[in-house]
N, CA, C and O atoms as a Tripos MOL2 file, in Angstrom:
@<TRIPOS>MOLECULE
protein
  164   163    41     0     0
PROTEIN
NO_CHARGES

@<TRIPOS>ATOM
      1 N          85.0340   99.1310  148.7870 N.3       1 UNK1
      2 CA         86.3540   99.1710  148.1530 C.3       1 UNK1
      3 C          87.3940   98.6090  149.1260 C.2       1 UNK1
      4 O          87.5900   99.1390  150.2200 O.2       1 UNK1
      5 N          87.9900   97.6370  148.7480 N.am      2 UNK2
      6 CA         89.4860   97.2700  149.6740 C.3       2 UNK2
      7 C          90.2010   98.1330  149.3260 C.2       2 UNK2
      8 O          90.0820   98.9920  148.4520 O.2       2 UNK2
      9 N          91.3680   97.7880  150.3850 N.am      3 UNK3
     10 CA         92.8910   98.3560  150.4710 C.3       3 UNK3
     11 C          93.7120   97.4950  149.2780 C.2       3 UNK3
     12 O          93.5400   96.3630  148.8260 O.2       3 UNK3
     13 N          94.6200   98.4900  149.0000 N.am      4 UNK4
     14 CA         95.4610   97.6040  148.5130 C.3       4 UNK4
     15 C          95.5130   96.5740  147.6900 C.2       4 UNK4
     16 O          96.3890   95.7100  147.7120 O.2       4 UNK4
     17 N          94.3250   96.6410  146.7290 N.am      5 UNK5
     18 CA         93.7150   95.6270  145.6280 C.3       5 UNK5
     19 C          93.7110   94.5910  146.1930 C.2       5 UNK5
     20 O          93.8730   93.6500  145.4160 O.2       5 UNK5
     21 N          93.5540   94.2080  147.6160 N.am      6 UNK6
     22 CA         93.2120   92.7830  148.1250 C.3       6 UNK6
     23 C          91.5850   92.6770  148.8150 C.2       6 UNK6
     24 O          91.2380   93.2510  149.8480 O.2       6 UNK6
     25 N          90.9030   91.9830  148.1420 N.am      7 UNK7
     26 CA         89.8880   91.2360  148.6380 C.3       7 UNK7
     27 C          90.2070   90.1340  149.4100 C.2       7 UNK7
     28 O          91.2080   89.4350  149.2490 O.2       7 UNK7
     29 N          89.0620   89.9340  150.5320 N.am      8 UNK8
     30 CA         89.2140   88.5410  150.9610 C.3       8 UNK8
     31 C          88.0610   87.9050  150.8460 C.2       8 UNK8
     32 O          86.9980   88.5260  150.8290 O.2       8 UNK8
     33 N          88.1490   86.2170  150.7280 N.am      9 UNK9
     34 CA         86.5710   85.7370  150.2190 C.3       9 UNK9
     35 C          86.7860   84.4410  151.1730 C.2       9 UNK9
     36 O          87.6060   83.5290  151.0670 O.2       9 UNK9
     37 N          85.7230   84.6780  152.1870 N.am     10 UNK10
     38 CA         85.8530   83.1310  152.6340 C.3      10 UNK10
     39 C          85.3530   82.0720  152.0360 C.2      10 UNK10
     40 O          85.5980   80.8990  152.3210 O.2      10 UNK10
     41 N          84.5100   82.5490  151.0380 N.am     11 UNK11
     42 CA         84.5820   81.3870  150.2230 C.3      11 UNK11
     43 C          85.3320   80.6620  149.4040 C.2      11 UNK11
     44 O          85.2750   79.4390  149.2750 O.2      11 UNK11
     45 N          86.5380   81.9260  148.4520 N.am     12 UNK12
     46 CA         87.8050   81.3390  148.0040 C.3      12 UNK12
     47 C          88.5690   80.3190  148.8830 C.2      12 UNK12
     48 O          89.2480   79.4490  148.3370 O.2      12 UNK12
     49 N          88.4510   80.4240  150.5730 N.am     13 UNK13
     50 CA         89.7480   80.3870  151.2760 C.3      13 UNK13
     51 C          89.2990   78.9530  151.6390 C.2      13 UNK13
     52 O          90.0910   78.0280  151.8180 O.2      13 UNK13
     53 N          87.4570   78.8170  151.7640 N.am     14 UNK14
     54 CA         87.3530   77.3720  152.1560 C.3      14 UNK14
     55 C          87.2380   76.4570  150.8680 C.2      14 UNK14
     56 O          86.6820   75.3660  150.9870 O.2      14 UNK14
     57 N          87.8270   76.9260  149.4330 N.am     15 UNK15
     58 CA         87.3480   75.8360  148.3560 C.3      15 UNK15
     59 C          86.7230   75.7400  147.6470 C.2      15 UNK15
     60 O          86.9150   75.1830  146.5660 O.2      15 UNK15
     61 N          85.3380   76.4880  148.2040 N.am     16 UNK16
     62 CA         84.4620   76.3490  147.5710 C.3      16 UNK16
     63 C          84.2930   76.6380  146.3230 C.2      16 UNK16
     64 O          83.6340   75.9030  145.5870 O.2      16 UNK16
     65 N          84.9210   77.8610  145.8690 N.am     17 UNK17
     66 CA         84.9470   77.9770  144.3110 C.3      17 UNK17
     67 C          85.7600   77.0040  143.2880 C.2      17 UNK17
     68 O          85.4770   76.8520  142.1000 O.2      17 UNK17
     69 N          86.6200   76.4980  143.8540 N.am     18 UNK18
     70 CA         87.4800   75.6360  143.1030 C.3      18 UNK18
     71 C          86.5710   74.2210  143.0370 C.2      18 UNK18
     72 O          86.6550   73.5830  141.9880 O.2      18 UNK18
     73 N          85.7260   73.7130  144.0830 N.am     19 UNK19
     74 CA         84.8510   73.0040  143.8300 C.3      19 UNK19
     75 C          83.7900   72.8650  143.0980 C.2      19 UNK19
     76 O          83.4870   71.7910  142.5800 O.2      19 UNK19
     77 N          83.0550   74.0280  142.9700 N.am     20 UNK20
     78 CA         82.1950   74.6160  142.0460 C.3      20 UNK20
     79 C          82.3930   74.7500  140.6420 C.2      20 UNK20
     80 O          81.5550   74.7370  139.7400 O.2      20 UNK20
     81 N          83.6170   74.8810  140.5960 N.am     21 UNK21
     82 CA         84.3240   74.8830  138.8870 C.3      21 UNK21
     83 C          84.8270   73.2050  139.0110 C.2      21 UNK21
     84 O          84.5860   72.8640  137.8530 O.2      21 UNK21
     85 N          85.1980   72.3540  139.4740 N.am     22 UNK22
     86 CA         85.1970   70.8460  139.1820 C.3      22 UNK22
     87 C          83.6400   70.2590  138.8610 C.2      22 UNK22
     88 O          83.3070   69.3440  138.1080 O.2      22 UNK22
     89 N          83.0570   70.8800  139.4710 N.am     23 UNK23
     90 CA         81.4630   69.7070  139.7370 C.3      23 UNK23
     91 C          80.8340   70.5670  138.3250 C.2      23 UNK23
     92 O          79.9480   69.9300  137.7570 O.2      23 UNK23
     93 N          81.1680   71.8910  137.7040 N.am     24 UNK24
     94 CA         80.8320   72.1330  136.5880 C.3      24 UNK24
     95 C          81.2660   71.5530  135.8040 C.2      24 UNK24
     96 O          80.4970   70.8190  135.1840 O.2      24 UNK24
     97 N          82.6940   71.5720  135.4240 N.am     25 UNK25
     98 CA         83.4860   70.8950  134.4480 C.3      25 UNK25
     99 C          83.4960   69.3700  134.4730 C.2      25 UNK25
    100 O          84.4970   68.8600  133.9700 O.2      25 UNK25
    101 N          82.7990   68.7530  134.8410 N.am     26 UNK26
    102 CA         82.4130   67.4280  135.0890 C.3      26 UNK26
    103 C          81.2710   66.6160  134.6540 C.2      26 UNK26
    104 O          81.0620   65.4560  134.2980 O.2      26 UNK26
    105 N          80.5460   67.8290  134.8510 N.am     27 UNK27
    106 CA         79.0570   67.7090  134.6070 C.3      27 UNK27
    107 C          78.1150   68.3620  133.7060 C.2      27 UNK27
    108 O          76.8880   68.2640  133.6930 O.2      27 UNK27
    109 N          79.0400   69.1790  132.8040 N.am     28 UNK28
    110 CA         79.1660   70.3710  132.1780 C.3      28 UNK28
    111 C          77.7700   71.1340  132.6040 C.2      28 UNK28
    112 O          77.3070   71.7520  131.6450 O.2      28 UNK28
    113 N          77.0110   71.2380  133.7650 N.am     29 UNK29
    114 CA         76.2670   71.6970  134.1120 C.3      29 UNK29
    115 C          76.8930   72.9670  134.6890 C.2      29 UNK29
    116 O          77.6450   72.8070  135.6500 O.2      29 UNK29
    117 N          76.6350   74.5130  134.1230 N.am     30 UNK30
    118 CA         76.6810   75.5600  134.8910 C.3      30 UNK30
    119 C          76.5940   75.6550  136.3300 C.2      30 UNK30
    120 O          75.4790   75.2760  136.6880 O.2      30 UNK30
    121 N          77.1800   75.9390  137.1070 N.am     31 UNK31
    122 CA         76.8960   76.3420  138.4050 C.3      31 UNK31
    123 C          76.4770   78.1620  138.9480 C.2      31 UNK31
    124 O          76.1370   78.5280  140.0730 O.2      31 UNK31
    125 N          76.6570   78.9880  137.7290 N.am     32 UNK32
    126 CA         76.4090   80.4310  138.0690 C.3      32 UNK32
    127 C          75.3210   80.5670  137.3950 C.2      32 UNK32
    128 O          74.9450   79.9700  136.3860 O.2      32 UNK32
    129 N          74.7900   81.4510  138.0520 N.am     33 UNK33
    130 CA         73.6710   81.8900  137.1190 C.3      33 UNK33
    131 C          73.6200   82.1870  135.6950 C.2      33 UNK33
    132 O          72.9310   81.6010  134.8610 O.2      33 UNK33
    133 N          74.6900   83.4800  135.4390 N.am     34 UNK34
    134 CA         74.9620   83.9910  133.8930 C.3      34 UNK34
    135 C          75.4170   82.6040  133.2980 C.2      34 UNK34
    136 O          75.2140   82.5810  132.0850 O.2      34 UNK34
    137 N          75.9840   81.4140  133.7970 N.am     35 UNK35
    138 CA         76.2560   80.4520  132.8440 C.3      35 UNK35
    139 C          75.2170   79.5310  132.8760 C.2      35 UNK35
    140 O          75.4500   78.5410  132.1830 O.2      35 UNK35
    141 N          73.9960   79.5270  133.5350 N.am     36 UNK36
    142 CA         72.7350   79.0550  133.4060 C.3      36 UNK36
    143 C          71.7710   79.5590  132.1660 C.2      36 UNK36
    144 O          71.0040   78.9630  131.4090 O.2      36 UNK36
    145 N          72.1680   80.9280  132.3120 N.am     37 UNK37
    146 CA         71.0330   81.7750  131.1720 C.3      37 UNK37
    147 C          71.6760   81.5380  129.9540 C.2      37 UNK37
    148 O          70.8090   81.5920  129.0820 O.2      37 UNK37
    149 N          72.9530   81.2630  129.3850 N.am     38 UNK38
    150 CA         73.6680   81.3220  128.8920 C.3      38 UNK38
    151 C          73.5780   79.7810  128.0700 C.2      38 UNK38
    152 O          73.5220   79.5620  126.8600 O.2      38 UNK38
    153 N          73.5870   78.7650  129.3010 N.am     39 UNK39
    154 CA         73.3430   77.6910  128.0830 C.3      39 UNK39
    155 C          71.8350   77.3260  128.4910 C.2      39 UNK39
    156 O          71.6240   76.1590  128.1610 O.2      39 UNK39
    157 N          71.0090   77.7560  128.9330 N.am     40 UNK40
    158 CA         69.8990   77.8060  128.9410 C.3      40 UNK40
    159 C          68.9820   78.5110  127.7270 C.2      40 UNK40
    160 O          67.8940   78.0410  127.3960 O.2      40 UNK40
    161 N          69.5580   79.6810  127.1200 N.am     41 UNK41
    162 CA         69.3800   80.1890  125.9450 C.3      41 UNK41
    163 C          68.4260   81.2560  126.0760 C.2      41 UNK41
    164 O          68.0850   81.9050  125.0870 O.2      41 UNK41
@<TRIPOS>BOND
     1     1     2 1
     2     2     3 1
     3     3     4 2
     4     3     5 am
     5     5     6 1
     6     6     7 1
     7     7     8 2
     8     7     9 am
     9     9    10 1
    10    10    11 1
    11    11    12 2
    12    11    13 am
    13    13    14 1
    14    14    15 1
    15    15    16 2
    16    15    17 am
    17    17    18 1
    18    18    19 1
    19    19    20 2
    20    19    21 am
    21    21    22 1
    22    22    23 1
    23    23    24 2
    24    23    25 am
    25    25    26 1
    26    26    27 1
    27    27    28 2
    28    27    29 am
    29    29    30 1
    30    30    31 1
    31    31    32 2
    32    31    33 am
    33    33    34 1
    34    34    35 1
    35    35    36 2
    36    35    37 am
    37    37    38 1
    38    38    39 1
    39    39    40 2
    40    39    41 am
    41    41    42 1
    42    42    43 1
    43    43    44 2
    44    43    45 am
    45    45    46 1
    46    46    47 1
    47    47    48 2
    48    47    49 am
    49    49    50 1
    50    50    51 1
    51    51    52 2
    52    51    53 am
    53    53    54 1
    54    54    55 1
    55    55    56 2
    56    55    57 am
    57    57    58 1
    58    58    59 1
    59    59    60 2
    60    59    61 am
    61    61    62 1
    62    62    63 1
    63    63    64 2
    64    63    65 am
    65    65    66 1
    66    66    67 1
    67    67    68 2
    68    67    69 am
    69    69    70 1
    70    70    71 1
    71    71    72 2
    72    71    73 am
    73    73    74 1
    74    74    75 1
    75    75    76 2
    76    75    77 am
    77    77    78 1
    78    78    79 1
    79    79    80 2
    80    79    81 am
    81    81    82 1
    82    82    83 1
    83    83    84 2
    84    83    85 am
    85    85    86 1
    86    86    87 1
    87    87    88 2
    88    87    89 am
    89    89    90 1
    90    90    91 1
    91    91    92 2
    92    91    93 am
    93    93    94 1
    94    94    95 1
    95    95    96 2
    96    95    97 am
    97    97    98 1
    98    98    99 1
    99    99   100 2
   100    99   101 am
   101   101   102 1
   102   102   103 1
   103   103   104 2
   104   103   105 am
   105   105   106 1
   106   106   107 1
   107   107   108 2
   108   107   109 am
   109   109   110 1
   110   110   111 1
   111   111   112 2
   112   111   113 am
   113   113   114 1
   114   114   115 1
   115   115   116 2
   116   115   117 am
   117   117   118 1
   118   118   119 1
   119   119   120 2
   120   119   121 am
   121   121   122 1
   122   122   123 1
   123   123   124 2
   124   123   125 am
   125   125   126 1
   126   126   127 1
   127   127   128 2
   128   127   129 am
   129   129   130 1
   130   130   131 1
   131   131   132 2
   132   131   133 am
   133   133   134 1
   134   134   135 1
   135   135   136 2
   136   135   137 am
   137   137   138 1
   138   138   139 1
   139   139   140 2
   140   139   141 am
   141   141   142 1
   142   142   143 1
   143   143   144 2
   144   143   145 am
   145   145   146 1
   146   146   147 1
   147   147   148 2
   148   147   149 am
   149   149   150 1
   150   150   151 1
   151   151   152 2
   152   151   153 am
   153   153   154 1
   154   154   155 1
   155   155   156 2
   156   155   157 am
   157   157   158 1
   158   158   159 1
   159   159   160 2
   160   159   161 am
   161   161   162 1
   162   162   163 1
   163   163   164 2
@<TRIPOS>SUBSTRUCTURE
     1 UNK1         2 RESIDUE 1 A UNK
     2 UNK2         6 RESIDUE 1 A UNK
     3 UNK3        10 RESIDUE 1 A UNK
     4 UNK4        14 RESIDUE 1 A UNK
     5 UNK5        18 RESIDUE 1 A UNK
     6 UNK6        22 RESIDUE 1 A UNK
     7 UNK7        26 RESIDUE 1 A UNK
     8 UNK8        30 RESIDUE 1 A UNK
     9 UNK9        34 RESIDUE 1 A UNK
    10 UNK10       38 RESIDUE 1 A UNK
    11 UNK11       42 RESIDUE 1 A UNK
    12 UNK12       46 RESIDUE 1 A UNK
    13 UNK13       50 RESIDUE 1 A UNK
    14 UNK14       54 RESIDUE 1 A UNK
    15 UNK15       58 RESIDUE 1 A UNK
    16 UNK16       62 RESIDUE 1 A UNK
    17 UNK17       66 RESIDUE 1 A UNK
    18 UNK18       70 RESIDUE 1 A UNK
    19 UNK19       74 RESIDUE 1 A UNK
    20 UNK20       78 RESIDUE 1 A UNK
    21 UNK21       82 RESIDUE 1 A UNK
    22 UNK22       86 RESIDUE 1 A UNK
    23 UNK23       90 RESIDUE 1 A UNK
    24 UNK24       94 RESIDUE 1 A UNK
    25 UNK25       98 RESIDUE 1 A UNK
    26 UNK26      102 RESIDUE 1 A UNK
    27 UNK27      106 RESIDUE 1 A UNK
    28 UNK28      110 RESIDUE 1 A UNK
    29 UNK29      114 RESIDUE 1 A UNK
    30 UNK30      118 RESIDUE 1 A UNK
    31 UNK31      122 RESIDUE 1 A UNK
    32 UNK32      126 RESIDUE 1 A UNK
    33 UNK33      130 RESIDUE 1 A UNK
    34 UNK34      134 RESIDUE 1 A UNK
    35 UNK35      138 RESIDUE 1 A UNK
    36 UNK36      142 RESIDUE 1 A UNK
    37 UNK37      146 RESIDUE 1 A UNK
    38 UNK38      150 RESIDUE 1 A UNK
    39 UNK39      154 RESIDUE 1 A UNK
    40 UNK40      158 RESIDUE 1 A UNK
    41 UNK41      162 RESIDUE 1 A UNK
């Protein structure tokens, strides 16, 4: 549990998620799992 409803994610902080959601939306290939199973069926 954090303080103060703040998480920290070094992955937010280096990009990476914001990259991960471009190279999806691009490619309309899922990058998470649940959106693998999901259009995987």
């Amino acid at each position: 549990m954090s303080k103060y409803g703040f998480s920290f994610s070094w992955k937010r902080a280096l990009g990476l998620s914001a990259a991960k959601q471009r190279f999806a939306r691009q490619t309309r290939i899922p990058t998470i799992k649940s959106g693998l199973e999901k259009k995987g069926g």
